[in-house]
C-alpha positions as CSV (number, residue, x, y, z in Angstrom):
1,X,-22.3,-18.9,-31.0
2,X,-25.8,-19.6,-32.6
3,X,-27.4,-18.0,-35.7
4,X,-30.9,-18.9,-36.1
5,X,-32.9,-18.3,-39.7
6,X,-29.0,-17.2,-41.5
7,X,-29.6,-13.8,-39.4
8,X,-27.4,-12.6,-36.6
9,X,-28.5,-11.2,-33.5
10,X,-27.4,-9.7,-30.3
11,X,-27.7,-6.9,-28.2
12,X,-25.6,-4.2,-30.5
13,X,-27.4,-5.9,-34.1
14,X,-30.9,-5.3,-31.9
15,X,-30.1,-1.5,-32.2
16,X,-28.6,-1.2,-35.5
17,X,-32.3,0.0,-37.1
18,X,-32.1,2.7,-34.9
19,X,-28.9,3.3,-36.2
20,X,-29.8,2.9,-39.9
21,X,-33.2,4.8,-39.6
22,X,-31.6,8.2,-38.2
23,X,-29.1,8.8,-41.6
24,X,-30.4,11.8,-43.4
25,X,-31.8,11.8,-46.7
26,X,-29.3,12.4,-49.5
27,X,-26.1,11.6,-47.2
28,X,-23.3,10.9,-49.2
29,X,-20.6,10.3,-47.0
30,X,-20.4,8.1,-43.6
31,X,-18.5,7.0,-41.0
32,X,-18.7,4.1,-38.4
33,X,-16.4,4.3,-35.4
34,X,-15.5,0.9,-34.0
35,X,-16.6,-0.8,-37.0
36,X,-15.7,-4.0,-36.0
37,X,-16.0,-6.6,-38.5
38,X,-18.6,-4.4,-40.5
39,X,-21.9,-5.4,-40.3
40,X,-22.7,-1.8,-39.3
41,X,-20.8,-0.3,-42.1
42,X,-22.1,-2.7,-44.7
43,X,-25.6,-1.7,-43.8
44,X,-24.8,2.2,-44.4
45,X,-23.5,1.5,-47.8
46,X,-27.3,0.4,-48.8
47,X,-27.9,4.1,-47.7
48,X,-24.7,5.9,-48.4
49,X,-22.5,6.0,-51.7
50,X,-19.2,6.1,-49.1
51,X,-18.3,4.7,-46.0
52,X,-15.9,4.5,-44.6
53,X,-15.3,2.1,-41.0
54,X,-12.6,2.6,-38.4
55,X,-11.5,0.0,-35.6
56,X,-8.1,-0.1,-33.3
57,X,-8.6,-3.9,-33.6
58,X,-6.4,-5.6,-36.5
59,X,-8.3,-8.7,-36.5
60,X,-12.0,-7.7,-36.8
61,X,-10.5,-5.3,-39.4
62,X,-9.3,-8.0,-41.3
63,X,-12.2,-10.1,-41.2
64,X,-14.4,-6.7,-42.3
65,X,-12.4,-6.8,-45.1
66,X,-13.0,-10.2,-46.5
67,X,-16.7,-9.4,-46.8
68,X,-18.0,-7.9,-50.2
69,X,-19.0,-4.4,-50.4
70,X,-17.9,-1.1,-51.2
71,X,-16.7,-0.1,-47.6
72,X,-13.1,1.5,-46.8
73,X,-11.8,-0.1,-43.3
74,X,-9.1,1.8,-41.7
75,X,-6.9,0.0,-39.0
76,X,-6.7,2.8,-36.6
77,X,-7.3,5.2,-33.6
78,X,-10.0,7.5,-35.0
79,X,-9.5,10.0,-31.8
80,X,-5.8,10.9,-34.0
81,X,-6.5,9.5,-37.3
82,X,-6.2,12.5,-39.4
83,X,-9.9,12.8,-41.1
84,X,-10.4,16.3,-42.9
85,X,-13.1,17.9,-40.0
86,X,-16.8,18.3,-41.2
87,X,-16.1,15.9,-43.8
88,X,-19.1,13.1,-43.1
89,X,-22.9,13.5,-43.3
90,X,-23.3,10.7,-40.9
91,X,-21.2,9.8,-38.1
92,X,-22.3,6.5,-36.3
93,X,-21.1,4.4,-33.5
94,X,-21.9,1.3,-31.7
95,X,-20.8,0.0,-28.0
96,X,-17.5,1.7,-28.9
97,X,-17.5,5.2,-26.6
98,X,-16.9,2.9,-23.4
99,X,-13.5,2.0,-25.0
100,X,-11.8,5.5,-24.9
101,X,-12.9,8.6,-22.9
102,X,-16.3,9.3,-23.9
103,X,-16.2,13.5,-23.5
104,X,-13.3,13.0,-26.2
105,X,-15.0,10.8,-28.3
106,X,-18.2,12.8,-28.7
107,X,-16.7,15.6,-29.2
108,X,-14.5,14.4,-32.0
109,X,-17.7,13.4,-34.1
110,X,-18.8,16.5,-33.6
111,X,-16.3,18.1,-35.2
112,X,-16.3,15.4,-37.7
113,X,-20.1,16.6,-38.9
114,X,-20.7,18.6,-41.4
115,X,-23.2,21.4,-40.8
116,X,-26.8,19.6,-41.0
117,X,-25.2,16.2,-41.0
118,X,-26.5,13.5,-37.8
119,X,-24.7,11.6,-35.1
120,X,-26.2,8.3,-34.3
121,X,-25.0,6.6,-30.9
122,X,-25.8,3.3,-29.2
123,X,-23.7,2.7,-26.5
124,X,-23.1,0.9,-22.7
125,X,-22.9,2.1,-19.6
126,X,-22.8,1.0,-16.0
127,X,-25.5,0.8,-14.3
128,X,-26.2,1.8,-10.7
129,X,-27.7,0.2,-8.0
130,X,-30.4,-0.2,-6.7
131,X,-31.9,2.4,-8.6
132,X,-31.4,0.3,-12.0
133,X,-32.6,-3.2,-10.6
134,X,-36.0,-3.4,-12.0
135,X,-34.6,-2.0,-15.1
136,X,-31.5,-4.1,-15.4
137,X,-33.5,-7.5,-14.1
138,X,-36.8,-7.1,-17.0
139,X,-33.7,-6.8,-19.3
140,X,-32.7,-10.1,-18.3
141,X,-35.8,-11.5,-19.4
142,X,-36.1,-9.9,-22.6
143,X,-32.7,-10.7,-23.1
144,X,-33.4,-14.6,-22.9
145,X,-36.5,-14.2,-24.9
146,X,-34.5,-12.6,-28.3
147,X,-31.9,-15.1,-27.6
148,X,-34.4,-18.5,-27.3
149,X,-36.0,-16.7,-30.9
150,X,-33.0,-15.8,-32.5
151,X,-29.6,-17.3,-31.2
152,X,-26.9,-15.0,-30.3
153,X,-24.1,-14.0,-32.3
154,X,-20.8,-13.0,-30.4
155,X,-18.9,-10.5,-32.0
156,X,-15.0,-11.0,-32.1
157,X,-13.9,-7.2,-31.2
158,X,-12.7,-7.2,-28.1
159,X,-14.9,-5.9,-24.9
160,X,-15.0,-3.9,-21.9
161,X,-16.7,-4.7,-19.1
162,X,-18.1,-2.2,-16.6
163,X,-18.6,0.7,-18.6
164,X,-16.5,3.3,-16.9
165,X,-19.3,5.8,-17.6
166,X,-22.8,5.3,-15.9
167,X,-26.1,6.2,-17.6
168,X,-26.6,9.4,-15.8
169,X,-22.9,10.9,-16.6
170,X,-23.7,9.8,-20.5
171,X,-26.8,12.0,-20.7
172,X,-24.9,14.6,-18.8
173,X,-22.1,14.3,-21.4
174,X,-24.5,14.2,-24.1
175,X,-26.7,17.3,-23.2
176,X,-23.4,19.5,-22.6
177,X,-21.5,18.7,-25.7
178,X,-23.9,17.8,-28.2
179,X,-26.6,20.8,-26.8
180,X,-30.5,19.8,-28.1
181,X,-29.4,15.6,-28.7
182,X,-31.9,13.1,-27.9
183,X,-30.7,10.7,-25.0
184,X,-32.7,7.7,-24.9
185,X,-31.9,4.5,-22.3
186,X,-32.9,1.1,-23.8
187,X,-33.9,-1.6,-22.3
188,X,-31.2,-4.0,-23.4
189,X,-28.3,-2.4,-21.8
190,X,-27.9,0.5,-24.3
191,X,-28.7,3.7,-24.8
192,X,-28.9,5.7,-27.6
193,X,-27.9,9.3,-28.6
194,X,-29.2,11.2,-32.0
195,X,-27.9,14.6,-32.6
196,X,-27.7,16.9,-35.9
197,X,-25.2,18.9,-36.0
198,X,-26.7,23.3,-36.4
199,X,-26.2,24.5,-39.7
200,X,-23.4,27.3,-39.1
């Protein structure tokens, strides 16, 4: 585990930008599913007055909550955990959808939206060969580049590895519950889905 410059970095922490640049302006509440140890969350709260962070995993709770910062961590299952519905402005999640069924997970932020309020996504899923070689191989490479310039930084949630869901079946997922979201495939293993949720 290597942090170069006092900055973290690895494939998930690449994307969190993304993340961060889709909340809408004057958001005032938000929630990050699979929080892990917080980094996420902690960067919302520069955004947001509340977040809040949920993980099923004790320890990276615990450590999330020996950081400073106003963030609530919950130590919990967010598919049952009994948030009021259309309660957040924000609802974000990183590498965290492959670790439960993914049509039940989107579909529970969904309802967690309120009317106007955004989803922000950055997931994995399995690739499929040969059709995702080229893709998969120049991802490699770019992969060893960030890490020679920047370290890496392994997380301590725990993982799941392959994705149960490939690419195609996400965007299919995507496009019939969360109708009009932008599906995006990334070069480092990830894509991303941004969705606002219809006023009603």
């Amino acid at each position: 585990m290597t942090v170069k410059n006092g900055k973290r970095w690895n494939h998930n922490i690449h994307y969190h930008p993304r993340i961060l640049r889709a909340v809408p302006d004057g958001a005032q509440r938000a929630l990050d599913v699979g929080c892990g140890e917080g980094m996420l969350a902690r960067g919302l709260r520069q955004a947001v007055p509340h977040v809040t962070g949920i993980d099923l995993d004790a320890p990276s709770i615990g450590q999330a909550r020996e950081h400073p910062g106003d963030v609530d961590y919950i130590l919990g299952d967010f598919l049952s955990h009994p948030f009021t519905p259309a309660s957040f402005d924000v609802v974000t999640s990183v590498a965290t959808l492959h670790h439960m069924d993914a049509a039940a997970g989107l579909a529970r932020m969904r309802e967690l939206l309120r009317p106007g309020g955004v989803l922000a996504i950055v997931g994995l899923a399995r690739s499929a060969m040969p059709n995702d070689l080229p893709r998969d191989l120049a991802g490699v490479v770019v992969g060893a580049f960030h890490r020679a310039m920047k370290g890496h930084w392994e997380h301590p949630s725990p993982t799941v590895w392959p994705p149960p869901v490939t690419y195609p079946q996400m965007r299919a997922l995507a496009a019939e519950i969360l109708p009009g979201s932008q599906y995006r495939r990334h070069l480092l293993w990830r894509y991303s889905i941004t969705w606002r949720r219809p006023q009603d």
